[in-house]
matplotlib code that plots the C-alpha trace (Angstrom):
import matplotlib.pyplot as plt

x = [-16.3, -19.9, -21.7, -19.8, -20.8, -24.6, -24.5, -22.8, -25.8, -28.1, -26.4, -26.5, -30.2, -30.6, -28.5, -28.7, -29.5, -26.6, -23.3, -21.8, -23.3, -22.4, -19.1, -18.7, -20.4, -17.9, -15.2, -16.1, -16.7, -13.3, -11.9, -13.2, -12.7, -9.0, -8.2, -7.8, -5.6, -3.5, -2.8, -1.7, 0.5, 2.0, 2.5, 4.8, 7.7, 8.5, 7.9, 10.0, 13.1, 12.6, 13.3, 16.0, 17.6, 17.4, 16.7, 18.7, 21.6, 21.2, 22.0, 18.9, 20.1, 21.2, 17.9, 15.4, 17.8, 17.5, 14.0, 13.4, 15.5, 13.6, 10.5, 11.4, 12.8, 9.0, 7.0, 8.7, 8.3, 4.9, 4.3, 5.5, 3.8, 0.4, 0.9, 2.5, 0.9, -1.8, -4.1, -3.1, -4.0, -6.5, -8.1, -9.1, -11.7, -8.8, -6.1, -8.1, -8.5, -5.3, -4.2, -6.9, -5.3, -2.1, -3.1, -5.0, -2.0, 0.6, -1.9, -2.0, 1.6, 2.0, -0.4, 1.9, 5.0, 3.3, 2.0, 5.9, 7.4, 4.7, 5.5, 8.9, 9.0, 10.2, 13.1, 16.7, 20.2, 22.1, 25.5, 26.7, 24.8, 23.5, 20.2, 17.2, 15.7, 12.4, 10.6, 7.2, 4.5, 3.5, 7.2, 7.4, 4.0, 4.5, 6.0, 2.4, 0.4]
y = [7.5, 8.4, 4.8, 2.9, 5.2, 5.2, 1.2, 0.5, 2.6, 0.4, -2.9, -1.3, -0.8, -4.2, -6.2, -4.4, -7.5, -9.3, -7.7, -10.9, -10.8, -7.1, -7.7, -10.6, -8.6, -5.5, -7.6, -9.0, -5.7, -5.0, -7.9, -7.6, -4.1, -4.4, -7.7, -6.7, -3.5, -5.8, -8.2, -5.6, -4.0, -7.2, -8.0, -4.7, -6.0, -9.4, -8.0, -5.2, -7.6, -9.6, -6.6, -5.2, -8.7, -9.9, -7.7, -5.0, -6.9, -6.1, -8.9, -10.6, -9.5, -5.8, -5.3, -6.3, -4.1, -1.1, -1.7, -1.7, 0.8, 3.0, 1.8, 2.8, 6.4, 6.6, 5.2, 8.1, 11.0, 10.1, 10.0, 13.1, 15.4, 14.0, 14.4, 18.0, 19.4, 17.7, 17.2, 20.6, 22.5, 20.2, 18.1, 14.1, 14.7, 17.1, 14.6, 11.8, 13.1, 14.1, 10.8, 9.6, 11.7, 10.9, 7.1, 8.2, 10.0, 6.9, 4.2, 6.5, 7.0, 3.4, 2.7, 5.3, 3.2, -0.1, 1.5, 3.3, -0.4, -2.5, -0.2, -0.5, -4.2, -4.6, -6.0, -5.1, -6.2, -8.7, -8.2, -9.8, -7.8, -10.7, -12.0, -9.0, -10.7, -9.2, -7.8, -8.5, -5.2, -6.0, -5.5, -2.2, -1.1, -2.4, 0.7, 2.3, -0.4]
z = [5.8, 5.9, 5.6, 8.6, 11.2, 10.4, 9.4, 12.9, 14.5, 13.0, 13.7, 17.5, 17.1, 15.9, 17.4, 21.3, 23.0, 22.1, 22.5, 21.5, 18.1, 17.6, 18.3, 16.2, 13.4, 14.1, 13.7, 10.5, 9.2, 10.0, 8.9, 5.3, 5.2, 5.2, 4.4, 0.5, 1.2, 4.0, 1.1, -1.5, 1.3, 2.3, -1.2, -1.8, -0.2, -1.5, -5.2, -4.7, -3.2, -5.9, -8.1, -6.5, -5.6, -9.3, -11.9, -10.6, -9.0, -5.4, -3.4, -1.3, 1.9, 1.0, -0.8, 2.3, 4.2, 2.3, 1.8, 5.4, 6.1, 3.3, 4.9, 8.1, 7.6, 5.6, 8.3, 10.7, 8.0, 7.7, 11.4, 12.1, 9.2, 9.8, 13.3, 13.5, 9.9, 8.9, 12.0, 13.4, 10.1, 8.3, 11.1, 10.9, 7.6, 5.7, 6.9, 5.6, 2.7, 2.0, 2.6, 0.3, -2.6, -1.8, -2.5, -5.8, -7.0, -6.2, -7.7, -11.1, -11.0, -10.6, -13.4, -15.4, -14.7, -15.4, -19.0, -20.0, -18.8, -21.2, -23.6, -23.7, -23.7, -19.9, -20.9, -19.7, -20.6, -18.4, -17.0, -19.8, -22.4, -24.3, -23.5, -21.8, -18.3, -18.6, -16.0, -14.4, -14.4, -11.1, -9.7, -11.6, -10.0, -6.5, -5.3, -6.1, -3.5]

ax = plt.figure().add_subplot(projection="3d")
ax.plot(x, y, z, "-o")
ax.set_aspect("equal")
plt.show()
């Protein structure tokens, strides 16, 4: 928060006589800044399809529907407190960092979810009762990305 503004002052300073070059290096900033957390998001909602489509017996199509669905009525939510509580009362620093402990706490709860599942052996009965699927951690955790 405090690096990228005074690092893209000095790429200015050094790289003023080529806009060309500054852009290209902006980009690529960019670019590698969020191409890890892109992944992990992009990565939630196949795992958690999976999950809900196999292990828990949703079918494929009524799982990516209520999973979009969920996602949606989130994405709105979200939208809405940050824009009518959050900036208004805590500005763009307190918003960020509200948003920043908001990820901390749903990675650790994640992590806390991924430990109980370990260490209760993942496993779950079938329909049938008589052989456990087990489960995968990272399906589990996903919610947590």
């Amino acid at each position: 928060m405090w690096l990228l503004p005074r690092s893209g002052g000095l790429a200015a300073l050094a790289l003023s006589a080529s806009p060309l070059w500054l852009n290209a290096l902006r980009f690529a900033s960019a670019f590698a800044l969020l191409l890890v957390p892109a992944a992990a998001m992009g990565m939630t909602l196949p795992l958690l399809t999976r999950a809900l489509a196999v292990d828990y017996g949703f079918g494929f199509g009524r799982a990516l529907s209520l999973l979009y669905g969920v996602n949606t009525l989130g994405a709105v939510f979200g939208t809405l407190v940050t824009e009518q509580l959050l900036l208004a009362n805590l500005g763009v620093y307190g918003s960020a960092a509200c948003a920043a402990a908001l990820d901390l706490f749903a990675a650790a709860l994640g992590a806390l979810l991924a430990r109980r599942v370990g260490a209760s052996g993942g496993a779950a009965a079938t329909s049938a009762g008589d052989e456990p699927r087990h489960r995968s951690r990272r399906v589990q955790s996903a919610p947590a990305c």
